[in-house]
Backbone as ProteinMPNN parsed JSONL, in Angstrom:
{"seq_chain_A": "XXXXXXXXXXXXXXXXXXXXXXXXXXXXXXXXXXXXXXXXXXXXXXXXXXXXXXXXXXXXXXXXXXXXXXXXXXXXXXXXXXXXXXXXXXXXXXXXXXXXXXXXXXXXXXXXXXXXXXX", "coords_chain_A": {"N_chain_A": [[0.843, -1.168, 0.0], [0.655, 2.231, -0.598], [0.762, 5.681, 0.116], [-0.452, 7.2, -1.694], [-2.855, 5.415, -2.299], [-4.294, 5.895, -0.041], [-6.628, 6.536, 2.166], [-8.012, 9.532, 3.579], [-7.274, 10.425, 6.98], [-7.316, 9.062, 10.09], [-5.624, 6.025, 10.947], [-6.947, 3.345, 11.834], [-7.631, -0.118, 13.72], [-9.952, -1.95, 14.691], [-11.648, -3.928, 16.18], [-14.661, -5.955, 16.433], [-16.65, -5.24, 19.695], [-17.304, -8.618, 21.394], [-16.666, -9.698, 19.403], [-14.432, -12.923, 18.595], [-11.211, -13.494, 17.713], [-10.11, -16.501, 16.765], [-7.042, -18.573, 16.549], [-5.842, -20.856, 16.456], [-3.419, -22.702, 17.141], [-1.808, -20.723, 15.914], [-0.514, -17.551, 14.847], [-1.376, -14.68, 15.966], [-1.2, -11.345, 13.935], [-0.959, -8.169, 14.523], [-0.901, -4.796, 12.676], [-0.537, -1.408, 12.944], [0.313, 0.679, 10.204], [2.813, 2.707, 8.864], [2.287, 4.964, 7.401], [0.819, 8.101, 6.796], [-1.541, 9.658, 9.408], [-1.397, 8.276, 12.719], [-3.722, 6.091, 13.951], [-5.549, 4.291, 16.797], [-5.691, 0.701, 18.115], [-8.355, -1.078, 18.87], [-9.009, -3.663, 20.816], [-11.252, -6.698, 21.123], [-11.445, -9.621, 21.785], [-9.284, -12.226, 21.672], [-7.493, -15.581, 20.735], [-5.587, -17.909, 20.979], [-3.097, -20.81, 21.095], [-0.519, -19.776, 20.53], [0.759, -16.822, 19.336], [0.995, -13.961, 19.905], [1.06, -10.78, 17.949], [0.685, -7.839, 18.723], [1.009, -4.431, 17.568], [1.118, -1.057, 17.332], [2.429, 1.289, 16.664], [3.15, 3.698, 17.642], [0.197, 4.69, 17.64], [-2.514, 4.087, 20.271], [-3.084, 1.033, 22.137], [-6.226, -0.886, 22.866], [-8.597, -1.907, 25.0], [-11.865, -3.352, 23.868], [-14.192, -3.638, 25.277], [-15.07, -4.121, 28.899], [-15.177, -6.572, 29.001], [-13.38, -8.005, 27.519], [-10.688, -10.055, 26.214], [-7.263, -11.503, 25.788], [-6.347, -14.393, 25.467], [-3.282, -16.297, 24.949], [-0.352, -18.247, 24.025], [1.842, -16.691, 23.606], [2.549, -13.062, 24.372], [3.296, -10.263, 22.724], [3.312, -6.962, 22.592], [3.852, -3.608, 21.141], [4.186, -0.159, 21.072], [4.905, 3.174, 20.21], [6.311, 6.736, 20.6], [4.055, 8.908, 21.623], [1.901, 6.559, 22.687], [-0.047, 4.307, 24.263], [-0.001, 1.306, 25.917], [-3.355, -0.381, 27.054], [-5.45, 1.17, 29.416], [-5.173, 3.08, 32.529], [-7.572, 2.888, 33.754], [-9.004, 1.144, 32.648], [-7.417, -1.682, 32.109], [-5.728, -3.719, 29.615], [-7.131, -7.055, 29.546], [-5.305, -10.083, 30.162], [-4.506, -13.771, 29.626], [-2.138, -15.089, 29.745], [0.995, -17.014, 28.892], [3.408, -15.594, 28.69], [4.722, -12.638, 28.249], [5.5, -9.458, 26.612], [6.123, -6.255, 26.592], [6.428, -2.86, 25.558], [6.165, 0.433, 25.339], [5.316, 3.459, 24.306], [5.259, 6.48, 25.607], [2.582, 6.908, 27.155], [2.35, 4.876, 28.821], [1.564, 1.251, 30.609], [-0.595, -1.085, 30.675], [-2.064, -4.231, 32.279], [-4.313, -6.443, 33.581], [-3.61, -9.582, 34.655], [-4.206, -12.73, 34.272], [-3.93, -16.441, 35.401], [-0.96, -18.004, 34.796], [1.922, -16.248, 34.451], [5.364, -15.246, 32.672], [7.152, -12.806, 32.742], [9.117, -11.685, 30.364]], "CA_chain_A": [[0.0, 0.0, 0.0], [1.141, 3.456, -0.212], [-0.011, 6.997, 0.586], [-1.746, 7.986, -2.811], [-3.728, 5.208, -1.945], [-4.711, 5.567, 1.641], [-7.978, 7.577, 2.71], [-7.748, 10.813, 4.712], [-7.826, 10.758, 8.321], [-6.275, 8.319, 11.513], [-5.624, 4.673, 10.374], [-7.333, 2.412, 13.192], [-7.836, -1.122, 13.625], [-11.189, -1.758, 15.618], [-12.196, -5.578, 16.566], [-15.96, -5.519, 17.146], [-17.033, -5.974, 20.776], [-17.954, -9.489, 21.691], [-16.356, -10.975, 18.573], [-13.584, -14.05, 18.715], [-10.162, -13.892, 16.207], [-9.385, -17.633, 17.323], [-5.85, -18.93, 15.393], [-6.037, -22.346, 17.388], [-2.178, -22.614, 17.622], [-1.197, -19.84, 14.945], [-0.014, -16.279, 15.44], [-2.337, -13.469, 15.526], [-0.289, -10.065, 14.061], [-2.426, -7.027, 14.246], [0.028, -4.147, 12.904], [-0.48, -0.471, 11.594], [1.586, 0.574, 9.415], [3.424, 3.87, 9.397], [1.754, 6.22, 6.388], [-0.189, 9.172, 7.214], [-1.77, 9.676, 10.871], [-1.734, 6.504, 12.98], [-5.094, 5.92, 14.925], [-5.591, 3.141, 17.513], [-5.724, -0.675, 18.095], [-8.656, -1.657, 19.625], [-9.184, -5.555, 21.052], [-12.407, -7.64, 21.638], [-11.255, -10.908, 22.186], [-7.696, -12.969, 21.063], [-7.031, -16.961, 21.031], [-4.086, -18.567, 20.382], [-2.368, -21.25, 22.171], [0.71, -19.981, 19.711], [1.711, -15.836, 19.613], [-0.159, -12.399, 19.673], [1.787, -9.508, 17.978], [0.103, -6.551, 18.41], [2.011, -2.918, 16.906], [-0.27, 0.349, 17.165], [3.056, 2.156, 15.964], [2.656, 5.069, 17.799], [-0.79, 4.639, 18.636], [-2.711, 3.01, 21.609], [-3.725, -0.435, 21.972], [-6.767, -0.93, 24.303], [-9.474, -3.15, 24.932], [-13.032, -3.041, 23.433], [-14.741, -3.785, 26.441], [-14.569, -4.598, 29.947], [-15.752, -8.2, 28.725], [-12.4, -8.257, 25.821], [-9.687, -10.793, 26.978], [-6.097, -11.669, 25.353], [-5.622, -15.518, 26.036], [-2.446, -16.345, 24.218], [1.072, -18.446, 24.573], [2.949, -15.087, 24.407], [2.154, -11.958, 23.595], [4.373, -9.078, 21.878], [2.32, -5.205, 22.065], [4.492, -2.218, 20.835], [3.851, 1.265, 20.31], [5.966, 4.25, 20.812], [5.585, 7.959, 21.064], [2.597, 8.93, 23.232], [0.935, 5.37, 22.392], [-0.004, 3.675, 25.491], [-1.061, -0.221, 26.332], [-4.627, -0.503, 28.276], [-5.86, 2.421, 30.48], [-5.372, 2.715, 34.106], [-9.244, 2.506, 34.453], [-9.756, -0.101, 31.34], [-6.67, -2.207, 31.23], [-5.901, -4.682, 28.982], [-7.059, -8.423, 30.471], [-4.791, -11.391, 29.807], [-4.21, -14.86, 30.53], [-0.976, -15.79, 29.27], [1.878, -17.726, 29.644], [4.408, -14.904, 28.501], [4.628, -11.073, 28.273], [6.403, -8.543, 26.258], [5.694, -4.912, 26.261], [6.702, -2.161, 24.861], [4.863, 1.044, 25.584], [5.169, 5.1, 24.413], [4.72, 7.644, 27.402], [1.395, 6.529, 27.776], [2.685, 3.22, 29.569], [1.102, -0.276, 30.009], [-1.996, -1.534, 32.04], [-2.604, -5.071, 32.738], [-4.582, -7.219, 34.451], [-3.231, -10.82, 34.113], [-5.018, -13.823, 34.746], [-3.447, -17.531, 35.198], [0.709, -17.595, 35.358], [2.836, -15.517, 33.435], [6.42, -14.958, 32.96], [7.762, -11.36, 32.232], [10.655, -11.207, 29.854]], "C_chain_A": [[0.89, 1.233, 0.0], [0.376, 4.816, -0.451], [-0.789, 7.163, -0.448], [-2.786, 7.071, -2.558], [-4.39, 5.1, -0.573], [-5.873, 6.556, 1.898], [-7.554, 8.607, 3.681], [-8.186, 10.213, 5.958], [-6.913, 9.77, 8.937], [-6.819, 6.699, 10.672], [-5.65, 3.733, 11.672], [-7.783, 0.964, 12.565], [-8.84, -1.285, 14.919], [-12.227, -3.258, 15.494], [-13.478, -4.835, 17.064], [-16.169, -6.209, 18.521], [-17.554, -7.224, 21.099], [-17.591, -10.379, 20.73], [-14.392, -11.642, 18.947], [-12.485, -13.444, 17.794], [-9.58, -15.187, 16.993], [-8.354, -18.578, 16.161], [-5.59, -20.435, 16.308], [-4.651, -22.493, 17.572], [-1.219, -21.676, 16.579], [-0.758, -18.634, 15.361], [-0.921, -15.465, 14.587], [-1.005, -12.31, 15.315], [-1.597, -9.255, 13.374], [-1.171, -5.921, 13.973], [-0.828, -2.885, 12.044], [0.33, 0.157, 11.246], [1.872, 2.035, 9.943], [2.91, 5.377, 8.258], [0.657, 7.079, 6.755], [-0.198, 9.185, 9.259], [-1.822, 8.321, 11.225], [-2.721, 7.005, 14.421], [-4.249, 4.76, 16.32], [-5.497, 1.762, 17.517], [-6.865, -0.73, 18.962], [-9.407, -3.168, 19.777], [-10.154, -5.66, 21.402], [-11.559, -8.696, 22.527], [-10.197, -11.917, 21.119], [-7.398, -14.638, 21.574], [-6.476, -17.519, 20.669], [-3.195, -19.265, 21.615], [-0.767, -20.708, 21.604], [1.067, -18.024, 20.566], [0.731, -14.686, 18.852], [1.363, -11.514, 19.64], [1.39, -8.596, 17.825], [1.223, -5.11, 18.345], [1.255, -2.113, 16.696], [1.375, 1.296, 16.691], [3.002, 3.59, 16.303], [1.445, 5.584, 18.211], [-1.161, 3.965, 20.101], [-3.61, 2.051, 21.346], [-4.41, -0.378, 23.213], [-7.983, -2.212, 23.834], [-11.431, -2.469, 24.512], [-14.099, -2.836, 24.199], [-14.334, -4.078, 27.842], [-14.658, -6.387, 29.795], [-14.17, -8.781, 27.855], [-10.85, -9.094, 26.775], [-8.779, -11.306, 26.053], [-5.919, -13.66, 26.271], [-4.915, -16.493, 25.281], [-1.366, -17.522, 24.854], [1.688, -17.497, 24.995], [2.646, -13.966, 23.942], [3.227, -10.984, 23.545], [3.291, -7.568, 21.718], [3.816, -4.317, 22.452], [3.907, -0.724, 20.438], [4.984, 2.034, 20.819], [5.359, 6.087, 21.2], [5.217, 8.121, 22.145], [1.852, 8.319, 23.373], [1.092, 4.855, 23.667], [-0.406, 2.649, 25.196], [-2.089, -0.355, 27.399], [-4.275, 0.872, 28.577], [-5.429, 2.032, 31.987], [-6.256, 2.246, 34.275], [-9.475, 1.691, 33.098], [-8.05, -0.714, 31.021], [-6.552, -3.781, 30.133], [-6.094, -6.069, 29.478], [-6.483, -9.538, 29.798], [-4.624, -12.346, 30.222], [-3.516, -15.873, 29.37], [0.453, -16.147, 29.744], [3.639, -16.643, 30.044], [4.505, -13.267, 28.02], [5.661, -10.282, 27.833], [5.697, -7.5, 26.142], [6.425, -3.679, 25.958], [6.13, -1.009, 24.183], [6.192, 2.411, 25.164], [5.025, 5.31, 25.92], [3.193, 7.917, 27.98], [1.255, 5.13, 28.557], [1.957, 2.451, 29.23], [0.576, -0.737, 31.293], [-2.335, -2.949, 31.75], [-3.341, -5.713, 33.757], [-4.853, -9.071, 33.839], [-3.755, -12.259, 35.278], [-3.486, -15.26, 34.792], [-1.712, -17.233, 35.002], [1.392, -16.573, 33.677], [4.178, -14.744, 33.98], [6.827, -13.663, 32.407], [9.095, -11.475, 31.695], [11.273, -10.018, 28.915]], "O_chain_A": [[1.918, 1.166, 0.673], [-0.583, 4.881, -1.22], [-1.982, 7.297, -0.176], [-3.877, 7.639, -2.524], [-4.98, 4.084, -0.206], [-5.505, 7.691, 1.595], [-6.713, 8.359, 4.544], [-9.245, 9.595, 6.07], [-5.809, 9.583, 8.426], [-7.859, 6.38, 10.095], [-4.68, 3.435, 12.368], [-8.164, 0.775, 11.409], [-8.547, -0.808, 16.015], [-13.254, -3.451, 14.843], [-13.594, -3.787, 17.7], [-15.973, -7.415, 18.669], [-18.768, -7.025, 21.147], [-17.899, -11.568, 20.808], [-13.45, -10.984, 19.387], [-13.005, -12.738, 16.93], [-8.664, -15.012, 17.797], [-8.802, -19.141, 15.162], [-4.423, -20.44, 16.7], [-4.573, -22.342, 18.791], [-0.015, -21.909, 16.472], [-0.559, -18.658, 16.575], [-1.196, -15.415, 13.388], [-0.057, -12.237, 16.097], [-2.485, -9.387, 12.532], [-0.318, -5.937, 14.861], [-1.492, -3.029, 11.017], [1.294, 0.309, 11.996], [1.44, 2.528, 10.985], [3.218, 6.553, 8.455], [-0.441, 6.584, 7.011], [0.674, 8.883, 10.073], [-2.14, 7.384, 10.493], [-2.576, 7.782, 15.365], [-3.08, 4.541, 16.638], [-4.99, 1.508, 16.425], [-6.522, -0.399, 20.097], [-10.204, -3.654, 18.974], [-10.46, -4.766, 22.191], [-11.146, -8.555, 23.679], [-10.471, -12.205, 19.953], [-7.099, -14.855, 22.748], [-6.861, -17.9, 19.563], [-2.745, -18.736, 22.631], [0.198, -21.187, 22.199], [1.425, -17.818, 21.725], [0.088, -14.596, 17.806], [2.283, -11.425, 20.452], [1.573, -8.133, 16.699], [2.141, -4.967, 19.152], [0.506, -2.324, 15.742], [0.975, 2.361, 16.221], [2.85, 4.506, 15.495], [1.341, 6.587, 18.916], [-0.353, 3.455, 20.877], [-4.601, 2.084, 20.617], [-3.913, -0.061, 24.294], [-8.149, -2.984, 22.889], [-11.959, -1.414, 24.862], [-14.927, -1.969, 23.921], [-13.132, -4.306, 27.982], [-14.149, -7.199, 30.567], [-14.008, -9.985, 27.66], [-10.237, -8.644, 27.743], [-9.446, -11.757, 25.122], [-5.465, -13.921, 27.385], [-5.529, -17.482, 24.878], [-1.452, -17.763, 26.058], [2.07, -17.243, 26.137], [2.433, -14.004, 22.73], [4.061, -10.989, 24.451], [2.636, -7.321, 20.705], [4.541, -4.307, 23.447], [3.219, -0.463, 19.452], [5.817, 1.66, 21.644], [4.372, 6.477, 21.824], [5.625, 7.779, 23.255], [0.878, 8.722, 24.008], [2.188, 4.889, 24.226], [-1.2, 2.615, 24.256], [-1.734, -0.439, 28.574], [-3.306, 1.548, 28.233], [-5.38, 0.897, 32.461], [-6.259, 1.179, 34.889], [-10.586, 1.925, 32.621], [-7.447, -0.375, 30.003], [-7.381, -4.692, 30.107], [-5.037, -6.463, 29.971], [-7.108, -10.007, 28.847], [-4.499, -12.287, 31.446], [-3.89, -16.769, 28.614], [0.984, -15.687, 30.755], [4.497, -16.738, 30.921], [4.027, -13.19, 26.888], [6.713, -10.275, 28.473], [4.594, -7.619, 25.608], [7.519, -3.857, 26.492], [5.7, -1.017, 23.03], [7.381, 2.443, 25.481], [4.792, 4.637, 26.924], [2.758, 8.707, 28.818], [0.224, 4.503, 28.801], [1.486, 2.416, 28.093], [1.02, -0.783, 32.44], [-3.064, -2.988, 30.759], [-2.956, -5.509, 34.908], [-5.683, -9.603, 33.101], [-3.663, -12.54, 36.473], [-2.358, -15.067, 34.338], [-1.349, -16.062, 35.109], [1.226, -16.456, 32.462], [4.323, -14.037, 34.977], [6.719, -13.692, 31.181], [10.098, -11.386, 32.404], [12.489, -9.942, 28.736]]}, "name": "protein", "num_of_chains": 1, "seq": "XXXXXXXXXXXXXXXXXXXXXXXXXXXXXXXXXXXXXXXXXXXXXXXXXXXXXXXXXXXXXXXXXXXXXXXXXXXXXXXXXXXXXXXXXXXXXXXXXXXXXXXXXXXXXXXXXXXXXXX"}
């Protein structure tokens, strides 16, 4: 893709509330790219016994609902800038085995279910 073709305005990725992306042992990658403004990421619901890479690029990655849950092998979320992961008051809910983050100056909000190792 490139800019002449891209639509005006913030480039978001927006899972509908209450729906599934289940990769049964595959890798979910949710990424936006880097042309024009960069919007948000926001998550419903993630399943993968394998590997979640989420990349808002500068934006923020949050959750769709209070209902929206991440239950992965390992997960990978990046942004930079002033992109944050989860809210203080809405963070992201997971229940996985392994954790990478990688947050802008809007930091990184979990609340993690079942064991997980921080590397």
């Amino acid at each position: 893709m490139n800019f002449a073709n891209r639509s005006e305005g913030k480039a978001s990725i927006n899972q509908l509330d209450g729906t599934t992306l289940n990769a049964g042992s595959g890798t979910i990658n949710i990424e936006l790219g880097n042309l024009g403004e960069v919007g948000d990421i926001n998550l419903a619901n993630l399943t993968t016994t394998g590997q979640v890479l989420v990349n808002a690029n500068g934006g923020n990655i949050a959750r769709a609902s209070e209902n929206s849950i991440i239950n992965a092998g390992s997960v990978l979320f990046e942004t930079n800038g002033s992109g944050g992961i989860g809210l203080t008051d809405a963070p992201l809910q997971l229940n996985v085995e392994n954790l990478e983050a990688i947050s802008g100056s809007g930091g990184a909000f979990f609340d993690v279910f079942g064991r997980c190792e921080y590397w």
